[in-house]
C-alpha positions, 0 to 999 in steps of 0.5 A: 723057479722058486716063488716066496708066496707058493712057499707060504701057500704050501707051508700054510697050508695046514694052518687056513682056520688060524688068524693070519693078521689082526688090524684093530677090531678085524681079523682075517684068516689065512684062508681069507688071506690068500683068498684075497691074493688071489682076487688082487693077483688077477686084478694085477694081470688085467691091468697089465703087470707082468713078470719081472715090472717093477711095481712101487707100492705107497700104503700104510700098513695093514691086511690090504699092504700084505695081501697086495704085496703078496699078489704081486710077489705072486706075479712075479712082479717086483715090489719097490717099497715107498715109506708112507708119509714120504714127500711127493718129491722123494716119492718122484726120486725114487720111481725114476731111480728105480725106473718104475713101471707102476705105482700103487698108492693109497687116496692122499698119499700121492697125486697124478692126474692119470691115476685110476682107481684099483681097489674095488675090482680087487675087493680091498677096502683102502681107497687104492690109485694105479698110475703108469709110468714111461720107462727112460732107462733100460735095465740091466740084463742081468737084472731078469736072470736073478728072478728078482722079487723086490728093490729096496732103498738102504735107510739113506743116513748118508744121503748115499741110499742104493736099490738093494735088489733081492730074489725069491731064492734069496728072500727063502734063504734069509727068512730060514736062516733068521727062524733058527734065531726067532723060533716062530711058530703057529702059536705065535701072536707076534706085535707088530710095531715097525713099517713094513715098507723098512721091515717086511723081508725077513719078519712079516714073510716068516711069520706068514711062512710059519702061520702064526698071527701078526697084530698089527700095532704101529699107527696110533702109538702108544694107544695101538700097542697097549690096546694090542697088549690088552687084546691079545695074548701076544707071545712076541714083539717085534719093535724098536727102542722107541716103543720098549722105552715108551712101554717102560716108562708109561705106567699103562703098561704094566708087568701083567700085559707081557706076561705071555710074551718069550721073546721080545726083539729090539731092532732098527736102531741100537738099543741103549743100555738105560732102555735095556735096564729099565725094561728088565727091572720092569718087565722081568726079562732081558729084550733081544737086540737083533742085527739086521742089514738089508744086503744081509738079512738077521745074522744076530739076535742075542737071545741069551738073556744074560744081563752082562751081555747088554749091549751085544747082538748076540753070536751068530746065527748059524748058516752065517760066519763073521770076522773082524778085519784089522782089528786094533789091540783091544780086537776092535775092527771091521765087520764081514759077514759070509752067509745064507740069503744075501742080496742079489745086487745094488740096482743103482748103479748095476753092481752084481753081489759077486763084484761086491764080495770079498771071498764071499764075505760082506763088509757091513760098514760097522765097527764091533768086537767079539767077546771070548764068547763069540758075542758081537758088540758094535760101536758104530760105523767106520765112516762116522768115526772121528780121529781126535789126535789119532785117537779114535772115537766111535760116536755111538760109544760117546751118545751112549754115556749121553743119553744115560745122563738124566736130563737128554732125551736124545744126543747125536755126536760128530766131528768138527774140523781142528788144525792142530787135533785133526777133529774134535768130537762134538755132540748135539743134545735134545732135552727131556721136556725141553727144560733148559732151566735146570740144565748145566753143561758142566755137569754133563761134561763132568758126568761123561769124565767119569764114564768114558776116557777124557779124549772122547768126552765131547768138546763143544755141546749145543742143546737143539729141539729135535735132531734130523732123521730119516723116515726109518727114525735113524740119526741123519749122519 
């Protein structure tokens, strides 16, 4: 029965003296490293964790989530990732669907009276809390038959967000399968600038599989990253479009800080084209838009560097294949993809991967093409989109060309019910620095004729402050 972190002991093994994590001014080795899981892994044992316990984790990132995570994995207890920051009511939601049998959280991140402290016997340095729950449900049987490792909520844009159960078996595959594209090694001095509770799977069990050195740049923003930059010479960064369109746009971040860097993979959320043009013009190489999907894995990096490939997430990786299913004349349609590394399961409701499958193949949800060349493009989800007189309008296409528009931040597009039109696309918009003086709608409408078809062109705009999103920073749809 495999383990993911006897597969990072072993290939690690030759790389003790390298650092594993740098958290601001501390660095810690592998060997302390796994110095550490070995010390939380007992403490694990003593309070009762066993193999197979679902065991929920609430702590901001840093050496002491990685060492805990890896601990428990090391058990054989599954990991239940809460985002920190969550609302005690959502945190509450989650335990009692995913029937948690302990949580873990870091001091002010949650309350119980009958939590007890955990960190010291264990040598951690965040004030930790454990609390025990009572199981109401039982689980499947077929839950304890897949090796199970961790339980993950989708992002929840659809307020529809399931356990995605993944095992040991699947995680090794997923993490091999994505290193044909990311190419990491133990020379790597990785930016880390995303939650690890969203995006610890694939990346954060790679690098430590690979022995490189991951920085750890996401607290206090932009201020972490620079100082990471400045510190460090990093050959890798892993961020969202959030921090490359604060890197280009800030002056703190000049040309010289990225000199080293070979790869820098843009991920999360789509990255738009303004960013992708901005970045390059300042920084001299194109950003990697990467695929992920939790059921999935990274399927897609499109490192090709080609600026006429903007917009793309590349071809896929191998050990993957993808089809575009009832595709319409311009070879627009769903996407499946078949591949190494799939989930095991959805946990809520029970659903095994074989009752979800279509002849192997995963329907991811979103609608894309491919090129002559093999390059997938997206252009957003088959729920989203919006039938304008039985024409269709893909909302991500429409905020595309909005967000290019020199005076909106951030746009978000939808449907509105019409008699006679069926819907009618609409779109709510977030202005830079909020200045509504100088902001004509007209011009915006005027803007959009001239980039995208007149059907698509939203008919109705109302300027907002913010738009809602989910703790992962997606659009709330």
């Amino acid at each position: 029965m495999n383990n993911i972190v006897e597969i990072i002991l072993r290939e690690s093994g030759n790389h003790l003296n390298n650092t594993a994590v740098i958290d601001g001014k501390g660095r810690v080795t592998y060997r302390q490293l796994f110095a550490a899981v070995d010390r939380v892994s007992l403490g694990l044992a003593k309070i009762g964790v066993k193999k197979y316990q679902r065991l929920a984790l609430l702590c901001e990132d840093s050496v002491d989530y990685i060492a805990l995570s890896l601990a428990a994995l090391k058990c054989y207890a599954v990991i239940v990732p809460v985002p920190f920051g969550s609302a005690k009511e959502e945190v509450d939601d989650l335990l009692k669907r995913i029937n948690v049998s302990m949580l873990i959280f870091e001091k002010d991140s949650y309350y119980k009276n009958n939590a007890r402290p955990f960190s010291k016997s264990c040598g951690l340095k965040k004030e930790l809390f454990i609390v025990q729950i009572s199981l109401k449900n039982k689980s499947s049987a077929d839950f304890y038959k897949i090796n199970p490792a961790f339980i993950r909520f989708t992002s929840g844009t659809t307020g529809e967000s399931k356990g995605v159960v993944l095992s040991h078996e699947s995680i090794i595959e997923r993490t091999t399968a994505a290193d044909i594209g990311l190419k990491i090694n133990d020379r790597d001095q990785i930016i880390w600038a995303l939650a690890m509770s969203f995006h610890f799977v694939v990346t954060i069990l790679l690098f430590l599989r690979r022995g490189a050195t991951i920085i750890l740049s996401n607290r206090k923003f932009p201020e972490s990253l620079l100082g990471s930059l400045k510190e460090n010479k990093a050959t890798f960064i892993y961020a969202s479009p959030i921090h490359y369109n604060m890197m280009s746009n800030l002056g703190m971040f000049t040309k010289g800080l990225l000199s080293n860097v070979r790869m820098a993979v843009s991920t999360a959320v789509k990255l738009p084209k303004d960013i992708a043009d901005k970045f390059c013009q300042k920084f001299g190489f194109e950003l990697s838009e990467a695929y992920g999907i939790i059921e999935v894995g990274l399927p897609f990096i499109n490192s090709s560097q080609d600026k006429s490939k903007r917009g793309s997430v590349g071809k896929i990786l191998p050990g993957y294949k993808v089809k575009i299913v009832e595709s319409n004349s311009e070879g627009l349609g769903k996407i499946y993809i078949k591949g190494r590394g799939f989930f095991d399961a959805y946990f809520t409701p029970w659903k095994r991967r074989e009752d979800v499958l279509t002849d192997g193949y995963f329907y991811t949800g979103d609608l894309g093409r491919l090129d002559q060349e093999g390059f997938l493009f997206i252009v957003g989800r088959d729920k989203f989109v919006i039938n304008f007189c039985g024409m269709k309008v893909f909302p991500l296409e429409v905020e595309d060309v909005l967000n290019q528009y020199p005076k909106v931040r951030e746009s978000f597009v939808y449907s509105l019910p019409h008699a006679q039109f069926g819907q009618l696309p609409a779109a709510k918009i977030v202005l830079r620095n909020n200045k509504k003086n100088d902001f004509e709608i007209e011009d915006l409408r005027k803007f959009c004729y001239k980039h995208i078809a007149a059907y698509k062109v939203p008919k109705d705009f109302l300027v907002v402050a913010k738009l809602p999103k989910t703790i992962s920073g997606k659009l709330k749809r």
